[in-house]
MIVOTI-783629 format. One record per residue (C-alpha): x, z, y; residue in one letter. Coordinates in steps of 0.25 Angstrom, whole numbers, plus 5000, padded with zeros to 4 digits. Example, Ala and Ser with C-alpha at 12.3 -4.5 7.8 and 13.67 -1.06 7.14 Angstrom:
504950314982A505550294996S
//
This chain:
486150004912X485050074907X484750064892X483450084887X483150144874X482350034868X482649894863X481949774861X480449794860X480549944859X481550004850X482549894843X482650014834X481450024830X481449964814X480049884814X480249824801X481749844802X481749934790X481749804780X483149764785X483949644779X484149714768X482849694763X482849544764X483749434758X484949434770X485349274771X483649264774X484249304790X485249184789X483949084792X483849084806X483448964816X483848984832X482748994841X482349024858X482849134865X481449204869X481349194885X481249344888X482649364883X483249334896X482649464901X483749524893X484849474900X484549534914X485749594920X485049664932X484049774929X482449794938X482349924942X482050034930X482349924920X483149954906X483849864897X483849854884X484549974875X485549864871X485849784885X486649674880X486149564884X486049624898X487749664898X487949544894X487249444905X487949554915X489149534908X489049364910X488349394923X489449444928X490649364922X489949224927X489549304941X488149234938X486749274936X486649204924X485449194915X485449204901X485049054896X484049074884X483048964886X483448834879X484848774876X485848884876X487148894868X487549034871X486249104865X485649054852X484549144845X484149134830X482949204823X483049224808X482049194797X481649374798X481349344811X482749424817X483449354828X485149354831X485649274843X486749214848X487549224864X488849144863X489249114879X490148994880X490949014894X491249174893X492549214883X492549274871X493349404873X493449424858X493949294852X494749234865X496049174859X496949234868X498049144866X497349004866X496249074875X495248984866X494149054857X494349034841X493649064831X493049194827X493549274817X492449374818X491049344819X490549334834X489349434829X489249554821X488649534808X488249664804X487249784810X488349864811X489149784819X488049724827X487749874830X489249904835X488849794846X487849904853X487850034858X487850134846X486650214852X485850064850X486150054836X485150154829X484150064838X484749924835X485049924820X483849894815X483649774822X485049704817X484749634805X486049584795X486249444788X487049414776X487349284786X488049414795X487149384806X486449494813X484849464817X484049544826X482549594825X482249544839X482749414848X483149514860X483849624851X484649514843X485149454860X485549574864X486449614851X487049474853X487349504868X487849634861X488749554850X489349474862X489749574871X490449664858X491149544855X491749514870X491849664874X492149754864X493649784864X494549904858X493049954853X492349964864X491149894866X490549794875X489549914877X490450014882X490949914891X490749894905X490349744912X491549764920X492449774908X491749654901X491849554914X493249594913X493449574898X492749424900X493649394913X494849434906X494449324895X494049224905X495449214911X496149204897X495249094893X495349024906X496948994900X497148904888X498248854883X498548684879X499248634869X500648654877X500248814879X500148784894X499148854901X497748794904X496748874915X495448844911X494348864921X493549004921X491848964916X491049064919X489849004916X488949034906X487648984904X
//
């Protein structure tokens, strides 16, 4: 993949207006927020096969990871953004910065699989970083210089974004940290190959579940996820 040096409309780094950060502001004013549409043009940024002499974004997360569920459910799948979708939600808050949400429903969550029941619990981190700093450890280091500035902090510790598309592909980058990362390595000094087999391995654990007598039950293998 070819990585350009520039993010969404032009440099993400460039400040704009970013100099007036949170800090400048009463911080619970980010907790008003209402959900809204997905724009149509952010499907474009989920491609998975590149025209000749095109680039993808400095931060191509959401293309790694439509490769990655390209490839585990062996489809062409799209993307489903327009109308009733319960794996992509996307709020804007009342200073106009966006966050948004992927939660897929049939592909296991390699980082709080109860291996002994096989059944996911209940978290005992939150899914998503709630600081800059985390949120930054989620990306490339030579991206942070560019990205800070658009990551906005809340004393409700959720993170907002300066622009819809910059704010889906940190949450393509939050999901892929939290299913790949392992022994400190992250999802972006992994290869595809080593992610589909992270996700198969999962897949066969969860397909075993144990009833109420601890026998075994095989449970059949979805791979669908739209």
């Amino acid at each position: 993949i070819v990585l350009s040096t520039e993010g969404e409309n032009g440099r993400a780094g460039s400040r704009g207006g970013a100099e007036a950060d949170d800090e400048s502001r009463p911080r619970d004013f980010h907790h008003k927020e209402c959900r809204i549409e997905f724009p149509r043009d952010v499907q474009s940024m989920f491609v998975t096969e590149l025209a000749a002499g095109q680039k993808v974004d400095s931060l191509p997360s959401t293309n790694i990871l439509a490769l990655v569920l390209q490839k585990y459910t062996k489809k062409k799948r799209k993307m489903k953004f327009i109308g009733k979708n319960p794996e992509w939600e996307l709020y804007r808050n009342q200073r106009g910065l966006f966050r948004a949400t992927f939660q897929p429903r049939d592909i296991p969550s390699i980082s709080t699989l109860d291996m002994n029941t096989g059944k996911e619990g209940d978290l005992p981190f939150v899914t998503r970083p709630s600081s800059r700093a985390d949120a930054l450890d989620c990306i490339p280091p030579q991206l942070h210089e560019m990205f800070s500035p658009t990551i906005h902090e809340t004393a409700a510790e959720s993170l907002y974004f300066s622009s819809i598309k910059i704010a889906i592909r940190f949450e393509c980058a939050f999901w892929l940290e939290r299913q790949f990362k392992c022994d400190g390595r992250h999802w972006f000094h992994t290869t595809i190959n080593a992610m589909l087999e992270m996700i198969e391995n999962e897949t066969r654990k969860a397909a075993e579940r144990f009833d109420s007598n601890g026998k075994t039950v095989f449970m059949e293998k979805k791979t669908s996820l739209f």
